[in-house]
C-alpha positions in Angstrom: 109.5 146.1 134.6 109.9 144.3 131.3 112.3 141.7 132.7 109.7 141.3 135.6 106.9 140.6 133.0 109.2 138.3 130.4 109.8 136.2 134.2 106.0 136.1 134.6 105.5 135.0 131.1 107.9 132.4 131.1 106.6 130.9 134.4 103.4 130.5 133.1 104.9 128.4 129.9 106.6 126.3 132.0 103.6 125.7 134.1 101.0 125.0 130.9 104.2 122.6 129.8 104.2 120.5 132.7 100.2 121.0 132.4 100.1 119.3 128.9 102.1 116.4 130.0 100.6 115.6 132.7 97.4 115.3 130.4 99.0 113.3 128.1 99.9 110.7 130.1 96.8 111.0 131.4 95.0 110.4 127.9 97.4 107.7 127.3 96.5 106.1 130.7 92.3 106.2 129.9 93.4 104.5 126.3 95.2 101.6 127.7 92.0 101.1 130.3 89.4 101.6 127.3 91.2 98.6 125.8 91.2 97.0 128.9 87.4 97.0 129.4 87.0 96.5 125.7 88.8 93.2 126.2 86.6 92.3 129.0 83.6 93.0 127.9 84.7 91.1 124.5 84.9 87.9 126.3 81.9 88.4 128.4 80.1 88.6 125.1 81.5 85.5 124.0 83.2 87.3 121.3 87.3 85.7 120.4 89.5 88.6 121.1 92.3 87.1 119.3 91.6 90.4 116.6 92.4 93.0 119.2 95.2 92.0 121.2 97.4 89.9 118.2 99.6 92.7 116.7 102.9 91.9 115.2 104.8 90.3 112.3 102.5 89.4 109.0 102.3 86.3 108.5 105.9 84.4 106.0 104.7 83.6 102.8 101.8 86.4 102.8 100.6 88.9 100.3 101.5 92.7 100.8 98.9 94.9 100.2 100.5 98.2 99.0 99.3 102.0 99.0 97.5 101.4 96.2 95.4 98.0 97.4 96.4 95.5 95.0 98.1 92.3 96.2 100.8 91.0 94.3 102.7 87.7 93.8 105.9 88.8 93.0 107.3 85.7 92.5 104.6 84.7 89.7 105.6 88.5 88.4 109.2 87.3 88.1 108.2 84.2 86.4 106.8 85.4 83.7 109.5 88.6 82.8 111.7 87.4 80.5 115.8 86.5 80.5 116.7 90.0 80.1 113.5 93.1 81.1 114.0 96.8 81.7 112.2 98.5 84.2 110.0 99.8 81.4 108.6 96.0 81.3 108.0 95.6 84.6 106.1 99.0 84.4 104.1 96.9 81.8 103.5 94.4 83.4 99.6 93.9 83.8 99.6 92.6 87.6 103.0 94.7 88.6 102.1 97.8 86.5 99.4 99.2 89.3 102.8 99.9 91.5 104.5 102.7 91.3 107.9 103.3 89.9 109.5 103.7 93.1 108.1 100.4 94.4 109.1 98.9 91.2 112.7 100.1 91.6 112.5 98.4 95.5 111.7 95.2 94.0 114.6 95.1 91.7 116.5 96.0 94.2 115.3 93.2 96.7 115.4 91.1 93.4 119.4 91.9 93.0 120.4 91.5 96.6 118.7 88.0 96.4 120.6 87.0 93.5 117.8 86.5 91.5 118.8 89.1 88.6 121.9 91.2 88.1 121.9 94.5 86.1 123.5 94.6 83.3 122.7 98.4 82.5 120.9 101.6 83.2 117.5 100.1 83.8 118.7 97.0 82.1 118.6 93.9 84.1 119.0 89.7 83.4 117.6 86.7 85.6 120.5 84.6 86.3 
């Protein structure tokens, strides 16, 4: 009798399984024809719908907005550190300091793979 009932039970998980799928797809399919009528009705209204359907890349040369919402020119930051900085003056930084430290150690890092610096110690680096 139990193994008859633990049968039953599983059934019915496999059946509310293929259930859920099939309404997911289903979900997915009414999403992508919600777009499609929002597109249409976009240029009926005389509206550009270059916003909607452009996705991809940023564009070279732009500003990253972080976490925290600042943009920041790193290249300006890196101008004005000087011959030899520690990650404790970048911290200080007034533009660069609104990052966190983790972010900060990403952009030495990017920094030293470029060629721009080399590190000379723990935390330590130089411009070269």
């Amino acid at each position: 009798m139990a193994t008859d009932l633990k049968i039953s039970v599983k059934r019915q998980i496999d059946r509310l399984r293929k259930q859920l799928a099939a309404a997911t797809g289903r979900v997915s399919e009414l999403q992508e024809e919600i777009k499609r009528h929002e597109l249409v009705y976009d240029m009926l209204d005389g509206r550009k719908t270059g916003k909607r359907s452009r996705q991809g890349r940023p564009v070279a040369g732009a500003l990253k907005r972080g976490p925290r919402g600042a943009m920041i020119d790193w290249a300006a930051v890196f101008a004005t550190l000087p011959d030899q900085f520690t990650l404790d003056s970048l911290r200080a930084h007034e533009t660069a300091g609104e990052k966190t430290p983790a972010y900060h150690r990403q952009v030495v890092s990017r920094w030293s793979k470029e060629g721009r610096i080399r590190r000379t110690g723990r935390g330590m680096y130089e411009k070269t």
